[in-house]
C-alpha positions as CSV (number, residue, x, y, z in Angstrom):
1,X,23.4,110.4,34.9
2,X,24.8,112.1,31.7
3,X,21.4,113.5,30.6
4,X,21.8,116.2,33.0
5,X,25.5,116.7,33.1
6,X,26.0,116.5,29.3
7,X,22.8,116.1,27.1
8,X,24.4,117.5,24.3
9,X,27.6,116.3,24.1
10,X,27.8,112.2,24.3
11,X,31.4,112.1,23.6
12,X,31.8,114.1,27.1
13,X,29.3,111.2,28.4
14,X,31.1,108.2,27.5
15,X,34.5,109.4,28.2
16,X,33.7,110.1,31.6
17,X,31.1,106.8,31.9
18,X,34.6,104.8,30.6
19,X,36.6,107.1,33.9
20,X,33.8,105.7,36.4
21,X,34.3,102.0,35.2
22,X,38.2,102.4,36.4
23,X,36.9,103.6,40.0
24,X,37.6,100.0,41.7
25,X,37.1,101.2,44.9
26,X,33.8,102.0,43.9
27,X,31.8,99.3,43.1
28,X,28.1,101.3,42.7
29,X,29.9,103.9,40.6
30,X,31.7,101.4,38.3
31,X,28.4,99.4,38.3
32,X,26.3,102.7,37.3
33,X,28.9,103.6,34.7
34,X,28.8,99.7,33.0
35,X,24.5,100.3,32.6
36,X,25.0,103.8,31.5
37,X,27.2,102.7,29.0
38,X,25.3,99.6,27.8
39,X,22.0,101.9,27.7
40,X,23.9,104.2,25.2
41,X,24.6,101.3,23.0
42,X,21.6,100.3,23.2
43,X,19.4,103.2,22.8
44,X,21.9,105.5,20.6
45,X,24.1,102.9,18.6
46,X,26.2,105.4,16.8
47,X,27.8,106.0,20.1
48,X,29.3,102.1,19.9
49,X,32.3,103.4,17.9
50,X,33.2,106.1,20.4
51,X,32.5,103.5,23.8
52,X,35.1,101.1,22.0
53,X,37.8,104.1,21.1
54,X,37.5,105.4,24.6
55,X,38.3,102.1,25.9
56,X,35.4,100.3,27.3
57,X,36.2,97.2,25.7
58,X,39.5,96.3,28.3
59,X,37.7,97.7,31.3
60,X,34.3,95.8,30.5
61,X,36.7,92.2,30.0
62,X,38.9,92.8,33.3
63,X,35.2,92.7,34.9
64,X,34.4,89.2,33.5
65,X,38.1,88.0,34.3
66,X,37.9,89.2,37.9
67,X,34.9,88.5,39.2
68,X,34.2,90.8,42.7
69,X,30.8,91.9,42.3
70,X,28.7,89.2,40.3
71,X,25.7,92.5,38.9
72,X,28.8,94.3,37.5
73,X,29.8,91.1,35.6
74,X,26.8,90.8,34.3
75,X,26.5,94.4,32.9
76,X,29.6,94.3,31.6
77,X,28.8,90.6,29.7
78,X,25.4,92.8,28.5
79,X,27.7,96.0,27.2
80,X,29.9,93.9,25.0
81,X,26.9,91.9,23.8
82,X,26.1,94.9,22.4
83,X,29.3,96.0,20.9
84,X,29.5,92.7,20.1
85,X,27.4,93.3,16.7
86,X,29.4,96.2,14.8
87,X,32.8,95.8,16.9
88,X,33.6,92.1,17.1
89,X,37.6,92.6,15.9
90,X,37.9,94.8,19.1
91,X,36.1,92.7,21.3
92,X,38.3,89.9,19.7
93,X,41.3,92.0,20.3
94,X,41.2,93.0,23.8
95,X,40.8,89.8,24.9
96,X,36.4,89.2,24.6
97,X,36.1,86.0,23.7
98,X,37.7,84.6,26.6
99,X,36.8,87.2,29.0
100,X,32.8,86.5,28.2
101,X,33.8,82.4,28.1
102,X,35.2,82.3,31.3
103,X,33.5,81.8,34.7
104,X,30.4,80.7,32.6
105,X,29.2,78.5,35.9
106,X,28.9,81.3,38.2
107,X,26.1,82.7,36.0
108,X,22.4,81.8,35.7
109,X,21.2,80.4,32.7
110,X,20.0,83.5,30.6
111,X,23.5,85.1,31.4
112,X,25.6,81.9,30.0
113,X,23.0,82.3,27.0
114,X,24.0,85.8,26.7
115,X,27.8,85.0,27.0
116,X,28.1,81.9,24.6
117,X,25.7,84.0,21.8
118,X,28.3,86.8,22.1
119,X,31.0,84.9,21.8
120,X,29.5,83.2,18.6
121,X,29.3,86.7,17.4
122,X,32.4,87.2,18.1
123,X,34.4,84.1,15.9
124,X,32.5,86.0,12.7
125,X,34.9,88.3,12.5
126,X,38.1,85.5,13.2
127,X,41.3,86.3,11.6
128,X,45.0,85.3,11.7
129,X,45.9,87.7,14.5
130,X,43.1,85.9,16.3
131,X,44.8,82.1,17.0
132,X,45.7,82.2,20.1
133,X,42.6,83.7,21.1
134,X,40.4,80.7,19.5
135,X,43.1,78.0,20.8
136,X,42.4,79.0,24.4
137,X,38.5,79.2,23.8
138,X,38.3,76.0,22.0
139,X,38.4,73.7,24.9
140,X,35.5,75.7,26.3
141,X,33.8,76.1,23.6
142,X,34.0,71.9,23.0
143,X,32.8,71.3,26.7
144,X,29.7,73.2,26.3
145,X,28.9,70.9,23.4
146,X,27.5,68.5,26.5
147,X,25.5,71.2,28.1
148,X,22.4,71.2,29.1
149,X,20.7,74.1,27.8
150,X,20.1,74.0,24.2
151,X,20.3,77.4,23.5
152,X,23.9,76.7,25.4
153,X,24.6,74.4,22.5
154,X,23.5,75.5,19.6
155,X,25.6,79.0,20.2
156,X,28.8,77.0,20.9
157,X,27.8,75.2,17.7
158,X,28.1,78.3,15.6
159,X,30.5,79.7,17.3
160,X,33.0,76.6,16.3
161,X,31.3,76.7,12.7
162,X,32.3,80.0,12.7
163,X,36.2,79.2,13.9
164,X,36.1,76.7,11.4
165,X,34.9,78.7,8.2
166,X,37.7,81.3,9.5
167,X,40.8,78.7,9.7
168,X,39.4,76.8,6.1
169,X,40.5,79.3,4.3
């Protein structure tokens, strides 16, 4: 999509992919928007910095907190995945760890994978700003300790290691 309108000039790209995410009466164009955006961070990771400045971050939560359309969840879970790595504090900050924690059952398997290991990436960048943050995740994270999937449980496992290093301080 922004190859052709904007090949030179990604900033142009992601401000206008982070414009299409807002268009709520447009689910295929907001959906478009969240894969063009997590294919940039994928493909050209410099751009990261500028998706989070431009405010990806609140629009990609909202999706996970209000779940209409179950594929743009999903996209948006996969875009702060990969924020998740080099931006945790704003991920942390707008509200990630609980946007990514909640409605965990109405994914499939891989997807709660995806959304436990982010949040576990997450709670490595845990601060004092972050308490209340960690105090509503904590219940969840303690309830997928009796999961099924191993993957499920190891991931809430570090991610509560993780709280815990942060708090021992």
């Amino acid at each position: 999509m922004c190859s052709r309108a904007c090949p030179s000039r990604p900033l142009v790209c992601i401000l206008l992919q982070v414009q299409l995410l807002g268009m709520e009466h447009n689910p295929d164009i907001m959906l478009l928007a969240a894969r063009a955006l997590t294919f940039m961070a994928d493909v050209l990771p410099s751009s990261c910095s500028a998706i989070v400045r431009h405010g990806a971050v609140p629009a990609f939560c909202a999706r996970l907190l209000t779940i209409e359309y179950i594929d743009l969840a999903e996209q948006s879970l996969q875009a702060l995945e990969k924020l998740s790595h080099e931006h945790p504090q704003a991920l942390l900050q707008n509200g990630g760890l609980m946007a990514v924690l909640s409605y965990l059952d109405f994914f499939p398997t891989g997807v709660q994978r995806t959304a436990v290991a982010t949040a576990a990436t997450m709670c490595t960048a845990l601060g004092p700003s972050h308490v209340s943050a960690v105090k509503d995740a904590l219940p969840v994270l303690c309830n997928l300790l009796q999961y099924q999937d191993a993957k499920v449980v190891d991931n809430a496992c570090l991610a509560l290691l993780h709280i815990a290093e942060a708090y021992s301080k």
